[in-house]
N, C-alpha and C positions, 0 to 999 in steps of 0.2 A: 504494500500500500504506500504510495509516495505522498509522502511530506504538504506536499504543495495540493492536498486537498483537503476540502472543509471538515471540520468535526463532524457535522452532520452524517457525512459521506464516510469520514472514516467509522464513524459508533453503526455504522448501516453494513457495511461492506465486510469490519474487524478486518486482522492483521493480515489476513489469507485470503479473502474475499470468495468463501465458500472449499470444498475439498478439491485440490489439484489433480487429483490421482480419478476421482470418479465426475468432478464435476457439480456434486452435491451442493445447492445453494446453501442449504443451512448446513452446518459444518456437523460430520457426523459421531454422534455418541459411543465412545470407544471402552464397552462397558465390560472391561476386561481386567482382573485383578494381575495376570502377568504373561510374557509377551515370549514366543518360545526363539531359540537361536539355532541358526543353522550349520553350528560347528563350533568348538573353541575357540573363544575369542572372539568369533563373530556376532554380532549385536547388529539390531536393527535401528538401535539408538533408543533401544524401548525394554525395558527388563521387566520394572514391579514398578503399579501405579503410586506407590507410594512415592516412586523417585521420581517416575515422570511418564505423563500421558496424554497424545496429544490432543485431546478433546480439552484439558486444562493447560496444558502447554498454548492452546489457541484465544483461549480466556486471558493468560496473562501475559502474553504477547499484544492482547488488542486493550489490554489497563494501561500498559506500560505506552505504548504506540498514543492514547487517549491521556495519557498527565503527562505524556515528553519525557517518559523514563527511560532507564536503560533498560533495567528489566522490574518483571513483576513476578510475584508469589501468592499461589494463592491456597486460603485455608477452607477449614472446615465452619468459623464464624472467622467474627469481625475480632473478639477478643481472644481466640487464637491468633492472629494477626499480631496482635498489639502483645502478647503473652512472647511471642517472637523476637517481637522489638526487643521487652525487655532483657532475655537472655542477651543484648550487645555490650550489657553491664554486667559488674562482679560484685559483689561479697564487699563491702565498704564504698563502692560508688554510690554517688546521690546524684539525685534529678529533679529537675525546675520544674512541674505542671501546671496548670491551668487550673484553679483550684473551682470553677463551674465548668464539670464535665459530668459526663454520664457516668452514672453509681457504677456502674462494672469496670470499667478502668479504676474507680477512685478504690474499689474494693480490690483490685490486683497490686495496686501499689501498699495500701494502706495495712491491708492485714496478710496477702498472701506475701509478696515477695520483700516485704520488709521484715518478715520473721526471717528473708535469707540472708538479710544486710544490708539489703539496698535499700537506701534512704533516699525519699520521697520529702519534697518541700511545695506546698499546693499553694498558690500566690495568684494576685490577679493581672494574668498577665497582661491584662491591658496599661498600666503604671509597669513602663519602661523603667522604672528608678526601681522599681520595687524587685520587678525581676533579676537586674545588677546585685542590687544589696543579697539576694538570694544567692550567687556564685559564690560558692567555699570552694579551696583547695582540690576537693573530692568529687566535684562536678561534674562529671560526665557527658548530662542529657538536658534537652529541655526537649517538652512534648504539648502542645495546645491542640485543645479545638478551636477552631473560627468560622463559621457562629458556633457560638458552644451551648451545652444541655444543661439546664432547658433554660436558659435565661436569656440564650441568644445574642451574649456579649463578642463583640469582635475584639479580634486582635490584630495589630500591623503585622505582618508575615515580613514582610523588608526588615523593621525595624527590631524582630528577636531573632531574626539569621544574620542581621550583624553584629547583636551581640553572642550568636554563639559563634560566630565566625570567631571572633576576635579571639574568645576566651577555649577554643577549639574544643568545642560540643557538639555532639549529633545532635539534628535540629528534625524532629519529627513533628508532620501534621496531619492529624486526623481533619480528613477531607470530605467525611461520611456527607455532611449536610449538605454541599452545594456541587459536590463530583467531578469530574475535569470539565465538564458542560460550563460550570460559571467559574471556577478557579482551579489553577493548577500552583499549586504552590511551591514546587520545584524550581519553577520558572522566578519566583520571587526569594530563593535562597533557602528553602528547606533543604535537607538529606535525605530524608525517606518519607514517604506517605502515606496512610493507612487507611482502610473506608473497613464498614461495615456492609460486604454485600449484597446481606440479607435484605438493606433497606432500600437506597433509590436506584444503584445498578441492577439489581435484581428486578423490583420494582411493582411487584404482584403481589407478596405479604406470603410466599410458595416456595420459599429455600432458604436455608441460612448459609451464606458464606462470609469469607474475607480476604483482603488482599493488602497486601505490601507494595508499594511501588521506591527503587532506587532510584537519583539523581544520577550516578558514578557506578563503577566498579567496586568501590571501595570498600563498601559492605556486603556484596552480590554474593561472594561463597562463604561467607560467616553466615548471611541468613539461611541459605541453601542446604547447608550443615546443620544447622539449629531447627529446620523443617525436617528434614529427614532424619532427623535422631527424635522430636521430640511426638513425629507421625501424626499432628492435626491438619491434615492436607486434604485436599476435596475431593470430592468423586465426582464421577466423569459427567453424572447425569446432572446434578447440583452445575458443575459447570456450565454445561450447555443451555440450562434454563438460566442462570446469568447472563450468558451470551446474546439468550435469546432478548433479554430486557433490555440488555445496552442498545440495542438496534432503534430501540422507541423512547429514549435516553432524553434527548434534547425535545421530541413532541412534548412527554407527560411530563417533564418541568416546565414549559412555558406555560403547558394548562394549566397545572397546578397553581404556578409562581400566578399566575393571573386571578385564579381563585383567590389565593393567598393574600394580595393585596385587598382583595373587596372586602374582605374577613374582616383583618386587621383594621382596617379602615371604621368599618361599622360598630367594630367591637369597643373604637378608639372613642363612641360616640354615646354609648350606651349607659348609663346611671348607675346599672348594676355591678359593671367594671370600671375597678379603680385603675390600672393599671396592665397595657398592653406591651409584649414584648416582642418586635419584630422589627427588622432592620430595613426591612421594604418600605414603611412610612420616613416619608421624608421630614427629615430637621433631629429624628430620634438619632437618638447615643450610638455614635460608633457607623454610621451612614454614611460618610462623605470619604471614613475607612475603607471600607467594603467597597464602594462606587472605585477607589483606585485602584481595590486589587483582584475587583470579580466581576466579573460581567451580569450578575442575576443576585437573586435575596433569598431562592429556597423557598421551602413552602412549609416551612415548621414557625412556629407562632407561641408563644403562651400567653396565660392572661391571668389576673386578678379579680377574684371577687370580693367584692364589699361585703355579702352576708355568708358565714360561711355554712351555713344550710342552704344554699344555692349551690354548691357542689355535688350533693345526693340529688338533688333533685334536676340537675343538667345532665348528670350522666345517668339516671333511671330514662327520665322522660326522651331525650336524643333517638329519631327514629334511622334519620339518613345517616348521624354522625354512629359510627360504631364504638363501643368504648372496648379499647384494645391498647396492652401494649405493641409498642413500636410504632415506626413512623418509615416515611418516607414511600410507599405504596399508590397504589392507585386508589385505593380506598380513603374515604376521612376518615380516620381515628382522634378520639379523643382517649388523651391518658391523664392520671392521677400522680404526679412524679411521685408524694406526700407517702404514698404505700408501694408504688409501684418502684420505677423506675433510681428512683434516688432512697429507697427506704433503708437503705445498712447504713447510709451518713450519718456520722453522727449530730448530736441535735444541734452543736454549736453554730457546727459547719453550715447544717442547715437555715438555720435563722438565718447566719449572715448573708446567706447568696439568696435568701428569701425563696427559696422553697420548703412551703411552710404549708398547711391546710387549708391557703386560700387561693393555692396558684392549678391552674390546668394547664395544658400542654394539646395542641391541636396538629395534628399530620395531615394536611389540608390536600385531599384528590383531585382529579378529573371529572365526578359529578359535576351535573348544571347549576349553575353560581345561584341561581334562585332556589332550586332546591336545599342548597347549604344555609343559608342565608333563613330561607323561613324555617327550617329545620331549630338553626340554631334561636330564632325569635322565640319559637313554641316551647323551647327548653327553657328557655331564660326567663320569661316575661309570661307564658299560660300559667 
């Protein structure tokens, strides 16, 4: 696939632009656990799909191909991915995060891999002053979402890849929310990037994957080693149904992203909510950030309610909106971060980033904008 054609084309076409060998437009599912040889030493380049298969070899050749990486890895979830990452660290290394991110990140650092010695320091990394004074000696990593869960704060992407440049850190960003469609943050000074591709590459709410994507060489056979020893790699069928979602990649974001703003907008306007969290409204926190280093806003939203017996009674009453964990689907989900999604944080943490018993979380679809819209009227206000 050459360079010099649109995203569009490329997320439609992927790395191979269907199978060479038979001509199969959709690339075919290679559902085979190992791959026989026709003499010693002889290899087809295919042994045990744990190592490599090309139905997932085609997947993370068109991630890689789609964020401008070298190459891509892909897993069994999103936080197999990011559990990857952190094996690039050891036993007394510490790392910078993002201290609003999604509960399963915050519980890998916080309780699993900090019993191994890796020290975790969770900051806001939007105060660039805050994440310097956070660099010790033992530093390692820094890792952000932007936008991040569920509060939807941005972070400058230039402005913490120059300071882990400086301070020579791997510079990891979870890209789940906005995909290589609206940002590629390799392009703006990341090392590696991470999606959960259960959510918008996938994009049906019908496989959980995940994937790694490299800037460089640099870390290509440390991950590659750390996948195939620690064997949370994907299967071939999971692949293919990712592949198949990238294909409709930039349509159901712009439908969505369009839904998304009407939401927001109206939600911005409503008595019942105190407070909207979305980057797409213009003049809000961290907007004119985002406008420099993405091209789109996403279609994830949270909100605030004034009364907080308006929570039971939004997600009972909700007919169109489904109440589901996860986001990024074709579907509307509404989530409860409060039990769901953010429920191992502790309570401190929670107070401060303000997910607290009054906030929702919206994965805003492809349904008809009126549909959502009186949907969500009937919940709110019947």
């Amino acid at each position: 696939m050459s360079d010099k054609c649109n995203f569009e084309t490329r997320a439609v076409r992927g790395a191979s632009g269907g199978d060479r060998i038979t001509g199969a437009i959709s690339f075919p599912i290679y559902q085979s656990a190992t791959f026989k040889h026709a003499g010693l030493n002889e290899s087809t380049g295919y042994d045990y799909s744990r190592l490599q298969n090309p139905t997932v070899e085609e997947l993370e050749k068109t991630v890689a191909l789609l964020e401008k990486g070298e190459e891509a890895l892909a897993f069994a979830t999103g936080l197999a991915a990011i559990t990857c990452c952190i094996h690039l660290f050891k036993g007394g290394d510490h790392v910078i995060i993002s201290e609003d991110l999604y509960g399963g990140t915050f519980r890998l650092f916080h309780d699993i891999y900090n019993d191994l010695g890796i020290e975790a320091t969770f900051v806001d990394t939007r105060n660039l002053e805050e994440v310097e004074k956070a660099v010790k000696k033992n530093t390692k990593g820094i890792l952000i979402e932007t936008p991040s869960n569920p509060s939807l704060r941005i972070t400058d992407i230039r402005a913490i890849g120059k300071i882990a440049k400086t301070n020579n850190l791997i510079f990891i960003v979870d890209n789940t929310f906005l995909t290589p469609y609206y940002q590629r943050p390799l392009e703006l000074g990341a090392d590696v990037v991470v999606h959960s591709g259960t959510k918008y590459l996938g994009g049906h709410n019908d496989v959980l994957a995940g994937l790694i994507v490299v800037k460089d060489k640099t870390h290509v056979e440390r991950l590659k080693y750390i996948q195939m020893s620690t064997g949370a790699t994907l299967g071939a069928f999971e692949a293919w149904l990712v592949l198949r979602g990238i294909k409709t990649l930039h349509i159901r974001l712009d439908r969505s992203q369009d839904n998304a703003i009407a939401v927001a907008n109206w939600l911005d306007k409503q008595e019942e909510i105190t407070e909207v969290h979305y980057v797409g409204i213009v003049g809000s926190e961290g907007y004119e950030i985002n406008k420099s280093q993405s091209s789109g806003f996403g279609t994830t939203l949270s909100f605030r309610v004034k009364d907080i017996g308006l929570v039971a009674k939004i997600l009972k009453s909700v007919k169109v909106v489904s109440f589901a964990e996860s986001l990024g689907g074709v579907d509307l989900l509404i989530t409860y971060p409060f039990t769901q999604t953010h429920a191992e944080m502790p309570d401190d943490l929670r107070k401060k980033l303000g997910v607290d018993e009054y906030l929702l979380r919206l994965s805003v679809g492809i349904e008809n904008i009126d549909d959502i819209l009186g949907d969500l009227k009937q919940a709110i206000k019947g």
